[in-house]
N, C-alpha and C positions, 0 to 999 in steps of 0.2 A: 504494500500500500504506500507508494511512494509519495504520491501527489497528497495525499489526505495525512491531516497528523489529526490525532486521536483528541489534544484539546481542543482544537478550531472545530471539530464537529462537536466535541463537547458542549462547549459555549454556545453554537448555532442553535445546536439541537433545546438547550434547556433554554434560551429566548422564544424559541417556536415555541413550545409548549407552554410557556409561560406565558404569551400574551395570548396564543390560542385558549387557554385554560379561563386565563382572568376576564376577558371580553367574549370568547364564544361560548362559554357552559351558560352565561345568565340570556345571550342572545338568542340562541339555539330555538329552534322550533317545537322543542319538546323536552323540560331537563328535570320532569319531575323526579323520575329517580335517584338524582344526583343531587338533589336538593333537599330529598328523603332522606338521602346519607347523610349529609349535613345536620340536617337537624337530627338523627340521631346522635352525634358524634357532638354535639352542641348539648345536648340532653345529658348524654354521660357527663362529660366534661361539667355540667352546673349541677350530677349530683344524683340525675334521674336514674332507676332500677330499668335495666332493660325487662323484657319480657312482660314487667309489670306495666310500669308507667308509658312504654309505648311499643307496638307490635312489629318491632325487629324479627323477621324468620331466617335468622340465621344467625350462624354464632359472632362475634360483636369484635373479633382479634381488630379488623381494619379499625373501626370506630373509638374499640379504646383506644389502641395506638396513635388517632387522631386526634379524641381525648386528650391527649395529654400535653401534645403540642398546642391547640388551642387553649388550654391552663397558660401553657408559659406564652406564647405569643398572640392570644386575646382569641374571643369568640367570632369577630368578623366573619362572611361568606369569604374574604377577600384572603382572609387567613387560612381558613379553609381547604380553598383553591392554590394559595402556597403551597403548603403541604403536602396536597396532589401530585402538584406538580414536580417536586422535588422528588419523589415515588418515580414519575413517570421519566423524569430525566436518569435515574438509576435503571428503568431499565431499558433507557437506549444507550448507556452504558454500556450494561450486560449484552445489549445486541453490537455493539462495535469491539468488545472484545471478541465477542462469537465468532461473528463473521467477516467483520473489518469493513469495506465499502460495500458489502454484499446486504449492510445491514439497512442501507437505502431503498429499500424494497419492501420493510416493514413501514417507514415512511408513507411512502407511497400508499401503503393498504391506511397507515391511517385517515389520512385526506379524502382517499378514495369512502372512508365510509363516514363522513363530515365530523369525524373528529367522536364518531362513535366510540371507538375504543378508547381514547384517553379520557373517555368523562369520569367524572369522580364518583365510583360506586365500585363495590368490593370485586366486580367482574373484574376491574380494569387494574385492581389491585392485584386479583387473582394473575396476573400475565406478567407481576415483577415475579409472583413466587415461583411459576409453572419456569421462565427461562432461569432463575436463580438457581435452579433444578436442575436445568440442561447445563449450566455451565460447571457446578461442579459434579456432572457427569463427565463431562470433558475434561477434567482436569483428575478426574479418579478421586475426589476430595474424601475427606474423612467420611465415614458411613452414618454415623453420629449425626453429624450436621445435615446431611441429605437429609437423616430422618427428623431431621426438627423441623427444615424448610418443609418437608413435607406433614410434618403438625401443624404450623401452623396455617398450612392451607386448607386442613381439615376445622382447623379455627376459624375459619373465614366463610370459608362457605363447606360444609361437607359434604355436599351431593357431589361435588368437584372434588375436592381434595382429596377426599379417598382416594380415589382414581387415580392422585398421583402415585400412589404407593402399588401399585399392582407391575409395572414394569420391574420393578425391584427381582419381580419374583423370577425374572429369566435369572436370576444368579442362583438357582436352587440347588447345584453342586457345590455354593460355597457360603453354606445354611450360617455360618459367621457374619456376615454380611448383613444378610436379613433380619437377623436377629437384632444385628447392633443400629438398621435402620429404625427397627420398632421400638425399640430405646427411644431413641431419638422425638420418634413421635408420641411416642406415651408420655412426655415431659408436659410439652405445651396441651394437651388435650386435660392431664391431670390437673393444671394450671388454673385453667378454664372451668371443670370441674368444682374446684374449691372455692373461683369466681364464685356461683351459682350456689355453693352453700353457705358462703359468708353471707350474700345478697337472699337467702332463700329463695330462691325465685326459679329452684332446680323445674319444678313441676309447672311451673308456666312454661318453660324452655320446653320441656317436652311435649306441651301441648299445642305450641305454636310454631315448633320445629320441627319435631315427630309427626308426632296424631297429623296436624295441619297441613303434613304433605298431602294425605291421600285426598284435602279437601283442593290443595292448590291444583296437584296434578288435572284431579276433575275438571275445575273451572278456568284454567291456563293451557291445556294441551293445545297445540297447533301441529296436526300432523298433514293436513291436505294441502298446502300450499304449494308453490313450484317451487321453494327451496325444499323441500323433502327431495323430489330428483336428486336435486345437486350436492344433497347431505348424504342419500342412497350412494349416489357415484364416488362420493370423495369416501366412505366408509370402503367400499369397495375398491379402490384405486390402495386403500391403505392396506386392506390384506393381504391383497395379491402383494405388495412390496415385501411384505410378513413371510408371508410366504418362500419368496426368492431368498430372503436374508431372514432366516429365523433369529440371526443371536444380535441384529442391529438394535439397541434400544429403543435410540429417539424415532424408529417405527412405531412401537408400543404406545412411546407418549404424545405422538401426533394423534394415535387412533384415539386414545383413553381421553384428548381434550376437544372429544364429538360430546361430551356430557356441559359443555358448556351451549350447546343448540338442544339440549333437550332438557323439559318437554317442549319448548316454547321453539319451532323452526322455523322462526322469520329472519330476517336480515339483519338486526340487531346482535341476536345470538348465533346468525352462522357468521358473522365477522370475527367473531370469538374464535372458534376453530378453525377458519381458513388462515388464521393469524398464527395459533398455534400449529397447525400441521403442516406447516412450514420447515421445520425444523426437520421432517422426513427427505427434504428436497434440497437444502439447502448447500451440500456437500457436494451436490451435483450442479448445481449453478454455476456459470463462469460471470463474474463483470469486470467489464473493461473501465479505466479510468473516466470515459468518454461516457460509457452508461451510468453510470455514478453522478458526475455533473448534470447530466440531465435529467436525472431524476431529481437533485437539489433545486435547480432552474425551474422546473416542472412545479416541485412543492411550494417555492415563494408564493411563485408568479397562482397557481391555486390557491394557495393562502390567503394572499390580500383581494384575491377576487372574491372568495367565499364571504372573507370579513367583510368588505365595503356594498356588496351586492348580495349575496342570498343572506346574509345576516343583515346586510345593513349599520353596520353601526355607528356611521354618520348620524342617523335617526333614533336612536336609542335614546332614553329618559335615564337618571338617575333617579332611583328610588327612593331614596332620602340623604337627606344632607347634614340631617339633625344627631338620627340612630348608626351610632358608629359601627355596629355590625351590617350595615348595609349603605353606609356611604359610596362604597364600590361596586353595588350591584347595580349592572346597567339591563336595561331590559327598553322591549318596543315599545314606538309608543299605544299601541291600543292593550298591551298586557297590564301598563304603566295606569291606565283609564281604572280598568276595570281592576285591578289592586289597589288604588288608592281609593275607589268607593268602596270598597270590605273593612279597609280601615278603619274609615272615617264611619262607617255604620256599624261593624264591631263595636266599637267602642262603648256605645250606649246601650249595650245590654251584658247584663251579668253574667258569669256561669255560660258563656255561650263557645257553641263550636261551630265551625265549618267542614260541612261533609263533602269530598268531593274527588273528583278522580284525577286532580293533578296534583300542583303540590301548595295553591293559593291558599291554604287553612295554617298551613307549615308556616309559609311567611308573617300572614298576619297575627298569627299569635307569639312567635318569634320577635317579631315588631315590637312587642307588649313585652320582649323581653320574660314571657312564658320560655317553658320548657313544653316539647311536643308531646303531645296525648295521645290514646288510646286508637282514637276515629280518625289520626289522619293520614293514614292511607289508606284509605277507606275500600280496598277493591277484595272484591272473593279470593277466598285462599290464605288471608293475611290471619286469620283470628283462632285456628287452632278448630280442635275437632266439632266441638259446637258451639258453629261461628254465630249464629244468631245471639243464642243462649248466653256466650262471652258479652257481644256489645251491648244487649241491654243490661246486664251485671253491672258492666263498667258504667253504664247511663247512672243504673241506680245508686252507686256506689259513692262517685263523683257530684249527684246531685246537679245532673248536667239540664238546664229547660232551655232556650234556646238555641234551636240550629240554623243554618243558614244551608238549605239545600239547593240545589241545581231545578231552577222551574223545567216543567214537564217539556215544553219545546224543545230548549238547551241540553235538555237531556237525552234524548234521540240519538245526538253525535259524539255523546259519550262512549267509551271503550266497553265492549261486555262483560270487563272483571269487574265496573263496578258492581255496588254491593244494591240493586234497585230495590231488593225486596227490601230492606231496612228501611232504606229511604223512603219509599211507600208507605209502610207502616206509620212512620214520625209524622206522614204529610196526615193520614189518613185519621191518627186518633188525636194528633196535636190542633191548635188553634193558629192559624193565620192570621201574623200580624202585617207583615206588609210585602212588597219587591226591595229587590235592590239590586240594581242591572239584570245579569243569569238568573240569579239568589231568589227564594222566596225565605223568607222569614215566619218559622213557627215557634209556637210556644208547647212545649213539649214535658205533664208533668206525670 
């Protein structure tokens, strides 16, 4: 790699990311998930019980870890998106030691899916741990530490992480190995463990993580789409490679990170895998100095196109100027309308929430300088085995009478995880007090 020295793409890389990160997660056309991380990761961090105080389905390693840097360097979004970002520059790190100028290809795939994979949510954390993995496979690293990095991606998310520990098992003629990786992983998993029993809050976790799957998988499956094809083909493109080379690993770990498209196989989630199973092909890739540059040229020159045209952020509003955790959040301006009428009408009722299927209840009670509750992510699959049964508990519990639901119109072009039968319910037995844009407003006792 003569022409590229390893800090100049350092430095390149962690400015892309960083203004992509601070300007396009808040511009973006859709960041509710990312902004759910946040406000979990904002919740712990002031103190909130996961599982209890708000409906995290998954184990929480990213959020504490975020946690904690938000402690020392303040709750901001904008701190937030630091943090991220510093995550996502480690692992285009790990991808230029890997690959060296070959690693402009993963580039490329980010842009290509508008900056899907760097958003700020444990998927995207998921992809420092998954190549932290392949590199000290590459390097033969201590077995130990494999098996920790792969703990703590079983801390992250575990319908994924597991999955990373199963290539492990082609070393079964040298059962030392194996043994010392499950070392490794039983550390941080025990960790975790003990998390949940200092917090008591073990039997939420399982009912919101466990039990909760068989309600997610129900109301989340996407299998008929025409990325299913393309998930079939590339499942298949990988066995056949298995096949040819039984004892190559990073076959195993390309195949094993198809758990990041399932059950959900749209475009979001196969950017996930086609990102990872990379790593099966990569050894066979040639690039020349000349394909490198222009893939760099390529990613500005789409960069600032994406930023000043499909995002727009010429046109962008700031959200407030007052509340220092969102001095930085820039947003459009019709998102800009319709969140500072929830504000301003929030305000004047007690005890009130926002149910809804993005992430507008997160901010405006965050605004208020709350910590996130129970109902706001409000969509099927989030509430554990009896999901109904759990949100009114919590209704009762909380003492919660005011909602602000999505009127019946607005609601139409909502996503089908949300949760309609609830919302029906609240509309049905509550008392109508007024609109407010989307919003209707009931009293709900």
């Amino acid at each position: 790699m003569k022409n590229f020295k390893y800090k100049k793409d350092l430095i390149f890389i962690f400015f892309f990311l960083f203004f992509s990160g601070l300007f396009c997660h808040s511009i973006n056309k859709e960041i509710s998930d990312s902004f759910w991380n946040y406000s979990f990761t904002y919740s712990i961090s002031k103190g909130s019980i996961p599982y209890i105080d708000f409906n995290v389905i998954v184990p929480i390693f990213y959020h504490f870890l975020g946690s904690l840097f938000l402690k020392v360097f303040g709750t901001g979004y904008h701190i937030y998106i630091l943090y991220h970002t510093i995550l996502m520059t480690f692992l285009f790190y790990l991808l230029f030691k890997l690959y060296e100028k070959k690693a402009y290809i993963f580039l490329f795939l980010i842009i290509f899916s508008y900056f899907l994979l760097i958003q700020p949510t444990y998927n995207s954390f998921l992809l420092v741990l998954f190549f932290s993995i392949i590199y000290l496979e590459k390097r033969e690293a201590n077995d130990y530490l494999i098996g920790l990095i792969i703990g703590l991606a079983i801390c992250t998310k575990f319908t994924i992480g597991a999955f990373f520990f199963l290539p492990s098992l082609l070393y079964f003629k040298t059962p030392k190995k194996i043994f010392k990786r499950i070392g490794g992983i039983l550390l941080p998993i025990l960790l975790f463990f003990l998390y949940l029993l200092i917090n008591n809050n073990y039997k939420e976790f399982f009912d919101l993580c466990i039990l909760g799957l068989f309600n997610f998988e129900k109301s989340n499956s996407i299998y008929t789409t025409n990325w299913t094809f393309i998930f079939i083909g590339l499942v298949l493109l990988l066995l056949v490679r298995i096949f040819k080379n039984k004892k190559n690993i990073y076959n195993y770990y390309a195949l094993f990170s198809m758990m990041f498209a399932l059950p959900i196989i749209d475009a979001h989630h196969m950017y996930f895998f086609i990102f990872c199973l990379l790593v099966a092909f990569m050894d066979d890739i040639k690039m020349k100095d000349i394909y490198a540059k222009t893939l760099i040229i390529f990613s500005i020159f789409a960069f600032f196109y994406m930023l000043f045209f499909y995002y727009d952020v010429l046109d962008s509003k700031r959200l407030s100027s007052t509340n220092s955790d969102f001095k930085y959040y820039f947003t459009s301006e019709s998102e800009y309308k319709k969140i500072r009428k929830l504000i301003k009408e929030y305000k004047k009722y007690y005890n009130a929430t926002i149910i809804t299927h993005n992430h507008y209840g997160a901010i405006v009670e965050m605004y208020y300088h709350k910590k996130t509750n129970y109902l706001q992510v409000f969509l099927k699959g989030n509430y554990g085995y009896k999901e109904e049964e759990n949100i009114f508990n919590y209704i009762k519990k909380k003492k919660l009478k005011y909602f602000f639901i999505k009127d019946a119109k607005s609601s139409e072009a909502i996503t089908e995880q949300y949760f309609f039968e609830v919302a029906k319910k609240i509309r049905k037995d509550g008392k109508f007090i007024k609109k407010c844009g989307e919003y209707e407003i009931y009293l709900y006792e």
